[in-house]
C-alpha positions as CSV (number, residue, x, y, z in Angstrom):
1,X,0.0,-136.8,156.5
2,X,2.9,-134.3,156.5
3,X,4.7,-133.5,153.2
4,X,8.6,-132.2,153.1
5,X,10.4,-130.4,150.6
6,X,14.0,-130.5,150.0
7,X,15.6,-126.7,150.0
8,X,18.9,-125.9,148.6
9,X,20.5,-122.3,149.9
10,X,23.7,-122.2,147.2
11,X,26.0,-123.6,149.9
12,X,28.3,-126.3,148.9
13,X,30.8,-128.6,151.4
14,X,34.1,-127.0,151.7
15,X,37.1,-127.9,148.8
16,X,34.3,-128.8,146.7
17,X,34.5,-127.3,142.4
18,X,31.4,-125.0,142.5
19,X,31.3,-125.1,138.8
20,X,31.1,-129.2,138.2
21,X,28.1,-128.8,141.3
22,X,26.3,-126.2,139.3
23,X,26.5,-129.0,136.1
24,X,25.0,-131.9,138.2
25,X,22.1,-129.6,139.7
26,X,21.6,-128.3,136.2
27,X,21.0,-132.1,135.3
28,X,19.3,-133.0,138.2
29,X,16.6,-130.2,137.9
30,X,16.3,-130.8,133.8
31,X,17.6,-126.5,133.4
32,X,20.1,-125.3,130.8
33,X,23.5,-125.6,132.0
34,X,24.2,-121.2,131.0
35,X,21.5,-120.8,133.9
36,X,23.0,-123.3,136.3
37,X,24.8,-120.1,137.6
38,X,21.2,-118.9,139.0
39,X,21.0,-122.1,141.6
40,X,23.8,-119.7,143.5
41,X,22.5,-116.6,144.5
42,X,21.8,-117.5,147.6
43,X,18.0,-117.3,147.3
44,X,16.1,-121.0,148.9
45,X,15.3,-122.8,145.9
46,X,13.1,-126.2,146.0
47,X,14.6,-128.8,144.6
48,X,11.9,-131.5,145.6
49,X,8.6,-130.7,147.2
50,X,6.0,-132.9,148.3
51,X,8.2,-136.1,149.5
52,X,8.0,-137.9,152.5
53,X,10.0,-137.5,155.7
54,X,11.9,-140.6,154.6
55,X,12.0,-139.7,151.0
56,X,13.7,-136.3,151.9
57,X,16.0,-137.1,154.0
58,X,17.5,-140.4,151.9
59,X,17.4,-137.3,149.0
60,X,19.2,-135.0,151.3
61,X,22.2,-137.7,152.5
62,X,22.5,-138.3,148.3
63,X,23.2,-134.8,147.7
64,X,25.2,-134.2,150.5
65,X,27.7,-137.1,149.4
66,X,28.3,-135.3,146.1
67,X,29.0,-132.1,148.3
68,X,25.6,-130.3,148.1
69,X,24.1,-128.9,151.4
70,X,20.3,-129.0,151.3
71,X,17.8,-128.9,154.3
72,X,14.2,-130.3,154.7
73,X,11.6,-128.8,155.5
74,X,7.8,-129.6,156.4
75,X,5.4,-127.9,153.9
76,X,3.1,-125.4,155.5
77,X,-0.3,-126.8,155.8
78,X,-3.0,-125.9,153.8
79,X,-6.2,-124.3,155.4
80,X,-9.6,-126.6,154.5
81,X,-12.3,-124.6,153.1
82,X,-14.9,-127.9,153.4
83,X,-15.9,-126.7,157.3
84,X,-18.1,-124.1,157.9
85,X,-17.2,-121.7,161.0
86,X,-19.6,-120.4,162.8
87,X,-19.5,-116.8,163.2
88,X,-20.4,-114.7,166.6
89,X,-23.1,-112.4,166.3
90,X,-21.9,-108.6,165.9
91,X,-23.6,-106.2,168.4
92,X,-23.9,-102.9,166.9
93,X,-21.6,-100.6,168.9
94,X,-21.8,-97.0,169.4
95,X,-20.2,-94.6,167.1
96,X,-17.7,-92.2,168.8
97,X,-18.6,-88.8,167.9
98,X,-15.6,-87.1,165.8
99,X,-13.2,-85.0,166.8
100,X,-12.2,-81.7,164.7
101,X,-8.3,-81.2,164.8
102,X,-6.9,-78.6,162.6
103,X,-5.9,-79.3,159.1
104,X,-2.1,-80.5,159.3
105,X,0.3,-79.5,156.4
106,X,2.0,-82.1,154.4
107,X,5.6,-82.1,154.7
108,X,8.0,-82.5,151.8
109,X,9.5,-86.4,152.3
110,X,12.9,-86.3,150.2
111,X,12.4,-88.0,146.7
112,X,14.0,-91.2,147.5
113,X,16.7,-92.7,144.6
114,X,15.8,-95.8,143.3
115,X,18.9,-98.4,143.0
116,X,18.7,-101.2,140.5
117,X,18.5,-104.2,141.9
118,X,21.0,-106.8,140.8
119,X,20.1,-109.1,138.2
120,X,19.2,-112.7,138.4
121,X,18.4,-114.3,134.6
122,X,20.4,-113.3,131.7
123,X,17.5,-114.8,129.4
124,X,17.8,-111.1,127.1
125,X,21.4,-111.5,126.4
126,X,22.9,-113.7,123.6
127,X,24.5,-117.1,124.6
128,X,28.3,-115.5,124.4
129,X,27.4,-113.1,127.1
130,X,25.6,-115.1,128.9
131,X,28.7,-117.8,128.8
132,X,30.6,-114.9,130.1
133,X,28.5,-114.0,132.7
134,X,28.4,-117.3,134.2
135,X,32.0,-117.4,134.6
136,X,31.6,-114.2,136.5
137,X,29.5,-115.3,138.4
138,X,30.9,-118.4,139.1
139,X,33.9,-115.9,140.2
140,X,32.1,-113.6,142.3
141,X,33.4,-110.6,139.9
142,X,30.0,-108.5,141.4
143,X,31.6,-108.6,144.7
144,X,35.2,-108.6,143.7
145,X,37.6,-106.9,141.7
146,X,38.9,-107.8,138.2
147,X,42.2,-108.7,140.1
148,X,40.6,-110.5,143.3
149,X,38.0,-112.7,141.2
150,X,40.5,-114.0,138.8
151,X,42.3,-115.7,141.8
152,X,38.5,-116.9,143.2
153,X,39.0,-120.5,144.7
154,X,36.1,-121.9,142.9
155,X,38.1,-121.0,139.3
156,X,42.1,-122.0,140.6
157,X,40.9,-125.6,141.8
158,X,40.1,-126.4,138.4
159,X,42.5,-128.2,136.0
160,X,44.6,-125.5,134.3
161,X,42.9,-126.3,130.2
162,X,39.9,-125.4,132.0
163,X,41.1,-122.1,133.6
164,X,42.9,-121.2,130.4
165,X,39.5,-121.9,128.7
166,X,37.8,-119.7,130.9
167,X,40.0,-116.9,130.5
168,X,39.6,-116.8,127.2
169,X,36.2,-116.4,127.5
170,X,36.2,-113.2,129.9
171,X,39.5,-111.5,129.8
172,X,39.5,-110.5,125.7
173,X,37.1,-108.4,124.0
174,X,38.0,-108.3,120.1
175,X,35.4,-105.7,119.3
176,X,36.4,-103.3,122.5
177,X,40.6,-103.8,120.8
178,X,39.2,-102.5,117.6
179,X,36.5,-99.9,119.0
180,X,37.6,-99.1,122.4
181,X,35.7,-95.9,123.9
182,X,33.2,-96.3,120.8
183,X,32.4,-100.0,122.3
184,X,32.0,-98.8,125.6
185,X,29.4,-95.8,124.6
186,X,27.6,-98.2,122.0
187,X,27.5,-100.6,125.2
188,X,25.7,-97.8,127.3
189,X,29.0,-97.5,129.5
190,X,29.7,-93.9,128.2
191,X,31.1,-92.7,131.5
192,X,33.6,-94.9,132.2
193,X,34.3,-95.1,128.4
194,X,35.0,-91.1,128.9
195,X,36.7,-91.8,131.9
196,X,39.2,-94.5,130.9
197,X,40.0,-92.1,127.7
198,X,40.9,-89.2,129.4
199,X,43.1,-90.9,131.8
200,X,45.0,-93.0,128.8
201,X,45.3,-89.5,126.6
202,X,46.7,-87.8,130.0
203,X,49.6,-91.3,130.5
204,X,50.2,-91.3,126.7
205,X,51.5,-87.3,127.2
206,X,53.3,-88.3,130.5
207,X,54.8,-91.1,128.8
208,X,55.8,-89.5,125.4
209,X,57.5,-86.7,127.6
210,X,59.7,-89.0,129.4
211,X,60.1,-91.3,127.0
212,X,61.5,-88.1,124.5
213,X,63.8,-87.1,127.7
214,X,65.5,-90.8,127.5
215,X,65.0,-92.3,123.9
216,X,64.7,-90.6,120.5
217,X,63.1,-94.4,119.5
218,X,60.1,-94.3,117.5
219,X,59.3,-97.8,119.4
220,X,57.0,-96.0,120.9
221,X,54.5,-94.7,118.1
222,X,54.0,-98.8,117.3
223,X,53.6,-99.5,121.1
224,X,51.4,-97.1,123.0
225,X,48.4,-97.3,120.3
226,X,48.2,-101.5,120.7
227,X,48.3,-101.4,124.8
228,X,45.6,-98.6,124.6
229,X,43.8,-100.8,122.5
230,X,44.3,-104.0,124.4
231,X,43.3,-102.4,128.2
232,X,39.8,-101.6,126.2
233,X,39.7,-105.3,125.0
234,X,40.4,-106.6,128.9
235,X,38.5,-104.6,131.0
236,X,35.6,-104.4,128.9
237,X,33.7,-107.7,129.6
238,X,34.2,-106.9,133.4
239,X,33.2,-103.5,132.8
240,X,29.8,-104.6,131.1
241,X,29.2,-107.3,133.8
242,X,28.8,-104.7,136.4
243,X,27.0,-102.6,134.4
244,X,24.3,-104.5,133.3
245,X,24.0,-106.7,136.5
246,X,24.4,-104.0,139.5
247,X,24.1,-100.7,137.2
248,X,27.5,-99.6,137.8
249,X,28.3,-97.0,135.8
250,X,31.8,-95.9,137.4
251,X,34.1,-98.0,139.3
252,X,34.3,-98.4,143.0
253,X,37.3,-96.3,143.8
254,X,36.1,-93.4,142.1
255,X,34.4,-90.2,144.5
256,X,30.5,-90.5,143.9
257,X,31.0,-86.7,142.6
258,X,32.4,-87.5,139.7
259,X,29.7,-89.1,138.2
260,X,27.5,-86.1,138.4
261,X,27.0,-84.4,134.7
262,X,28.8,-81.4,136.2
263,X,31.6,-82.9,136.6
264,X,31.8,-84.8,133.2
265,X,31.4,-82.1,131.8
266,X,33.7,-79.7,133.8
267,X,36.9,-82.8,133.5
268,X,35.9,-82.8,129.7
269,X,36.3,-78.9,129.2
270,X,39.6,-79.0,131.1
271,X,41.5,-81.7,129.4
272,X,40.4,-80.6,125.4
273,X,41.4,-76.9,126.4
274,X,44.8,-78.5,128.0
275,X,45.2,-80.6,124.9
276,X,44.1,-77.5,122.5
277,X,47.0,-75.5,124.2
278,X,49.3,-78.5,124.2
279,X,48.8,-78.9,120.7
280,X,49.0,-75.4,119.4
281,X,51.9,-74.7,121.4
282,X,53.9,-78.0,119.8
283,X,52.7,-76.6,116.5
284,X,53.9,-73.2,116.6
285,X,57.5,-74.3,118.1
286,X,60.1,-73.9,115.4
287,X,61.0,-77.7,115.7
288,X,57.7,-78.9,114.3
289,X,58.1,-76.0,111.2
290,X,61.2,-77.6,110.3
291,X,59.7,-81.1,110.3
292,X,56.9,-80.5,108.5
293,X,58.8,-78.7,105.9
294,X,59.7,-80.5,102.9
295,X,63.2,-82.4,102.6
296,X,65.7,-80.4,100.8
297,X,66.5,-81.1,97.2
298,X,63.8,-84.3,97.4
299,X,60.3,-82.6,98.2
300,X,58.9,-86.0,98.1
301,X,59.3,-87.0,101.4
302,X,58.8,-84.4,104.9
303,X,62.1,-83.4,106.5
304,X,60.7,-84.6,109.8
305,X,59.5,-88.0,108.4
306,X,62.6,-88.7,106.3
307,X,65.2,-87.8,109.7
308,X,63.1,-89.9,112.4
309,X,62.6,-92.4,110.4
310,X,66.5,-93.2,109.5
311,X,67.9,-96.4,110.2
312,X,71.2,-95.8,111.2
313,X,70.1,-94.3,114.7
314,X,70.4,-95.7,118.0
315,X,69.0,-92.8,119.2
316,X,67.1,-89.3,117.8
317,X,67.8,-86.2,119.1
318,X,65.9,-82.2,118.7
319,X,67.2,-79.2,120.2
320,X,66.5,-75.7,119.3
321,X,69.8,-73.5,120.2
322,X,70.3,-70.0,120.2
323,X,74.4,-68.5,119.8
324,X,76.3,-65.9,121.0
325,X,74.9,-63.5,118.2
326,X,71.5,-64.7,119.1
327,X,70.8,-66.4,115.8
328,X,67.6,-68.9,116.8
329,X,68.5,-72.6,114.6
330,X,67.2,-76.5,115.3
331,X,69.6,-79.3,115.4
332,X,68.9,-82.6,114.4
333,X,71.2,-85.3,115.9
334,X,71.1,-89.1,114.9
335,X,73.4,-90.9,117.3
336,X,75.1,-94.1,116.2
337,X,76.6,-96.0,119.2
338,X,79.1,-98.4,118.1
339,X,80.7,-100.6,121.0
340,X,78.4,-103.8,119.1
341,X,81.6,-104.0,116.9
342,X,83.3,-106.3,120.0
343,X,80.6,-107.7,120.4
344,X,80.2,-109.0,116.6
345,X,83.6,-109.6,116.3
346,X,83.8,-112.3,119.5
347,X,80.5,-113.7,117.9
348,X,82.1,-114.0,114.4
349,X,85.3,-115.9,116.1
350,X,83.3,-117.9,118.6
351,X,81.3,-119.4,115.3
352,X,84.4,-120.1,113.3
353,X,85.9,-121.6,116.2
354,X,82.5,-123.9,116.9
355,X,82.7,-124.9,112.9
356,X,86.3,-126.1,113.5
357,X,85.5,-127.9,116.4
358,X,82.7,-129.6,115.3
359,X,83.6,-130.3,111.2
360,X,87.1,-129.4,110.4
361,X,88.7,-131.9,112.3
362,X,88.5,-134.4,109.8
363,X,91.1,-136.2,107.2
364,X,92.0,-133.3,104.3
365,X,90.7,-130.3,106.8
366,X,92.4,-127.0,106.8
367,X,92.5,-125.3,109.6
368,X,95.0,-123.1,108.5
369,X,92.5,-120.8,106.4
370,X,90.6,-120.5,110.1
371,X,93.8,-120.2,112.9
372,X,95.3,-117.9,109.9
373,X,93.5,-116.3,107.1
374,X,90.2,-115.5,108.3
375,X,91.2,-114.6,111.9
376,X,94.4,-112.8,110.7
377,X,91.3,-110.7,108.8
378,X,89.2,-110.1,111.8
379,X,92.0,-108.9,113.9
380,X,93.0,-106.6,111.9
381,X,89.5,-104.8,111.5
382,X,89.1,-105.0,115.0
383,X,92.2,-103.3,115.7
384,X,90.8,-100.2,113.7
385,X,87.4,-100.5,115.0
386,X,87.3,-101.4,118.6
387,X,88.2,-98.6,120.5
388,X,84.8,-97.2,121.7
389,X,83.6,-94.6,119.3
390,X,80.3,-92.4,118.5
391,X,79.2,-91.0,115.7
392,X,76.7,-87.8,115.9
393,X,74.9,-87.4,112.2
394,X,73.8,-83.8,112.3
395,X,71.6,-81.5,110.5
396,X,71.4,-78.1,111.5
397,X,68.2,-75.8,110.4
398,X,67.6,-71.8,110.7
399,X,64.5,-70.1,110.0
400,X,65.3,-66.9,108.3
401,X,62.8,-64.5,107.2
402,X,60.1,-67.3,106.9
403,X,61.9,-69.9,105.4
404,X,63.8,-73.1,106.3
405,X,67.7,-72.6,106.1
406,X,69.7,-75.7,106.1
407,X,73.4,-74.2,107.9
408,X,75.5,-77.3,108.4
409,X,75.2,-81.3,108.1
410,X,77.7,-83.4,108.8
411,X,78.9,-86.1,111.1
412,X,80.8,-85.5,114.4
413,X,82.7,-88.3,115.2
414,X,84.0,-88.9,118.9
415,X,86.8,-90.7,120.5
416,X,86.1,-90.8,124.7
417,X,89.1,-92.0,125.7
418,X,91.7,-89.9,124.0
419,X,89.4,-87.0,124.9
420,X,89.3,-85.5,121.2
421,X,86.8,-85.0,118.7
422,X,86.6,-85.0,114.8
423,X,83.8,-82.7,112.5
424,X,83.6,-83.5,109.1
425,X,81.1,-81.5,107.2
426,X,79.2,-82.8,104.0
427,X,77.6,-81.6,101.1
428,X,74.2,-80.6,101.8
429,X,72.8,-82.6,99.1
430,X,74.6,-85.8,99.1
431,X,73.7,-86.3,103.0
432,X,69.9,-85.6,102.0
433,X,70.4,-88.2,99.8
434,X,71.9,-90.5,101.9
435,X,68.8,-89.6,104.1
436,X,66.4,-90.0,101.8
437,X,68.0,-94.0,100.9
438,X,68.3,-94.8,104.2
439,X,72.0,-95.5,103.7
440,X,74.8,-95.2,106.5
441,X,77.3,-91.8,106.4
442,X,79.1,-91.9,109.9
443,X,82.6,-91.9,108.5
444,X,84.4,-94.5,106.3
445,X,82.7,-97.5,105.4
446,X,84.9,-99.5,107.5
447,X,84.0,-98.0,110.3
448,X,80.9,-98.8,110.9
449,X,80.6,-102.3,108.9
450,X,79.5,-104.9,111.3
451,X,80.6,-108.5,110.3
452,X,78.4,-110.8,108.8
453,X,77.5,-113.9,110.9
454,X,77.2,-116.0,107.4
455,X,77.4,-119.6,108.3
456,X,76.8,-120.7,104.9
457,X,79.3,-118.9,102.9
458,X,81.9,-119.8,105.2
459,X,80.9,-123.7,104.7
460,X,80.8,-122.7,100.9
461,X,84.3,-121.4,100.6
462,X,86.1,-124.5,103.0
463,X,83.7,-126.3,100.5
464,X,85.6,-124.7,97.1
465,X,88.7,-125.0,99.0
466,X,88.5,-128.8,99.1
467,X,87.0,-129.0,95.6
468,X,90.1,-127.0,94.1
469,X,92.9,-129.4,96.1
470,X,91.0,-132.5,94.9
471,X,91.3,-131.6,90.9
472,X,95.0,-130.4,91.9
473,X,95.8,-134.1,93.0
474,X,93.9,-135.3,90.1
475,X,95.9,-133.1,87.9
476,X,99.4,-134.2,89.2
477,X,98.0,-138.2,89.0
478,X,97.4,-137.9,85.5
């Protein structure tokens, strides 16, 4: 009697979740759910062997309801090694004399280069990676881009607390954040690791340079370290996938030539001799001696830390000048953009109005001290202040045999639209000091005050207003 087995080929009915399959054939066949991804390689896998005809197919229609494809198939008969077979005589045949053909040369076959073979079972790794793995597989990431297999159908049909679930699995890599390229070496990935270095030092330098062309912001010292930092952590777990499963050890796109030790190692040379000269060039320029001198009159602090580091700046300028007598000097501009002012005043009178509108209109309110007092106030520093001004806070620096020269600080103040300009020079030591406590200089204090949005002492002082009435009517009862 024939025998059938049951054969599943990793195909599933179309619109089915490939990943709640891969559970219930994990149960089925009694296997750890981490290794369910294995069912879908695409190798024929016996789910059931030695049934019936009848058995099979009644097994085959069951899956197939669920939305697994499986065919059946007759097991190969096995040969009987009870009956003897008889066996022809052999008549001796004649032996061809042989023939003597001159020696033939071996010829040099081309070493052929072995390829690793993907690979299957992910018993060696720990259970994280092999969670993460799964998921990768379950997205086709060997076949597909990072990109391409985060938008795989068999991950966007399921609910979105599972996709967000997954995603946290395979698209973070704490210890790649905190290690990058030393992660990606320790991992075995050293030339992508090299790779992906270079390329971030080489956009850091683009982006510094047109970042200092635009904005003297130090935004950018905070910033550019964490996203290095966090395109380690994403592409990491992808990174390792294709490493350790198809031996990829540089991506796709890149020429095969430049994975050759030559080329490391000529790429290498090029970009620490470009950085050497980069860097020795920014060190002897006379901007960087005058930052890394010490701050005049308080050596505590660098002059370049204590001037990029002030406050009052919307914006940080350095420019090395040379005049007509061809004196060589640096000047340091902070520029302090002050147009806000409208801005803070409208806010100030939109919240006093909103406080009226909302609490004041009441029995006993005084709206006079709003309509009146406080706005009376506000106009009148508005008048002074809201004509569209700039103030430049400058330091100018000469180095004269050898040593730093401070030849002018003080603030220019400008006025676009009456087309005129006012310099007022300070003592060199009371705007270091100003510097150094991070207090504002640009011109009067007035000037530059912005108002305080302070919802609560307003409310206190309509509150001492009230009080003060109410012990005035109690006064004149008595």
């Amino acid at each position: 009697m024939n025998s059938y087995n049951v054969i599943f080929k990793g195909e599933i009915a179309e619109g089915k979740d490939r990943h709640k399959l891969s559970v219930v054939l994990a149960k089925f066949l009694k296997i750890p759910e981490e290794k369910a991804h294995l069912l879908f390689s695409g190798n024929p896998i016996c789910i059931k062997k030695a049934l019936s005809e009848s058995e099979a197919n009644a097994l085959k229609a069951k899956l197939n309801t669920v939305g697994i494809i499986t065919y059946v198939k007759a097991s190969p008969p096995q040969a009987s090694a009870t009956t003897p077979v008889a066996s022809k005589p052999v008549t001796p045949q004649k032996v061809a004399t042989p023939i003597t053909t001159p020696p033939v040369t071996p010829t040099k076959t081309k070493p052929v280069i072995a390829v690793k073979p993907a690979v299957t079972s992910y018993d060696e790794l720990s259970k994280g990676w092999q969670k993460v793995f799964a998921e990768f597989d379950l997205r086709e990431a060997d076949k597909l881009g990072l990109l391409a297999c985060a938008k795989h159908p068999a991950h966007r049909s399921r609910l979105k607390s599972q996709q967000l679930k997954a995603n946290f699995v395979v698209n973070f890599n704490i210890l790649a954040f905190l290690f990058g390229p030393f992660y990606y070496f320790a991992k075995g990935m050293w030339k992508k690791g090299l790779y992906l270095t270079l390329m971030l030092v080489m956009a850091n330098i683009g982006i510094y340079m047109i970042w200092e062309l635009f904005s003297g912001s130090r935004l950018l010292d905070r910033l550019l370290p964490s996203l290095n930092c966090a395109i380690f952590a994403v592409l990491a777990n992808y990174d390792y996938y294709r490493y350790y499963k198809l031996g990829e050890t540089t991506w796709p796109w890149m020429p095969k030539w430049m994975s050759s030790p030559i080329t490391i190692i000529t790429t290498v040379t090029i970009v620490t001799a470009g950085l050497v000269l980069l860097y020795l060039f920014e060190m002897g320029s006379n901007i960087h001696r005058i930052k890394s001198t010490a701050l005049p009159y308080y050596n505590e602090y660098n002059t370049g830390d204590a001037l990029d580091t002030y406050d009052g700046c919307d914006k940080i300028l350095w420019e090395e000048f040379e005049n007509d007598r061809g004196l060589k000097f640096v000047q340091y501009t902070c520029m302090v953009d002050r147009p806000t002012a409208v801005s803070n005043y409208n806010a100030e009178i939109k919240m006093l109005n909103d406080f009226y509108d909302n609490e004041l209109l009441q029995p006993n309110a005084i709206p006079s001290y709003i309509e009146n007092q406080r706005k009376q106030e506000l106009s009148l520093w508005a008048n002074h202040v809201m004509k569209p001004k700039r103030y430049n806070i400058i330091a100018q620096f000469s180095i004269i045999d050898s040593k730093v020269k401070v030849i002018f600080t003080g603030v220019e103040i400008i006025y676009p639209d009456e087309k005129r300009n006012i310099t007022k020079s300070y003592n060199e030591k009371e705007f270091f000091l100003n510097i150094r406590n991070n207090t504002l200089m640009a011109g009067p204090v007035y000037d530059i005050k912005i108002p305080e949005l302070n919802v609560d002492r307003f409310r206190k002082t309509i509150e001492d207003i009230h009080r003060n009435r109410a012990e005035m009517r109690e006064d004149f009862s008595d």
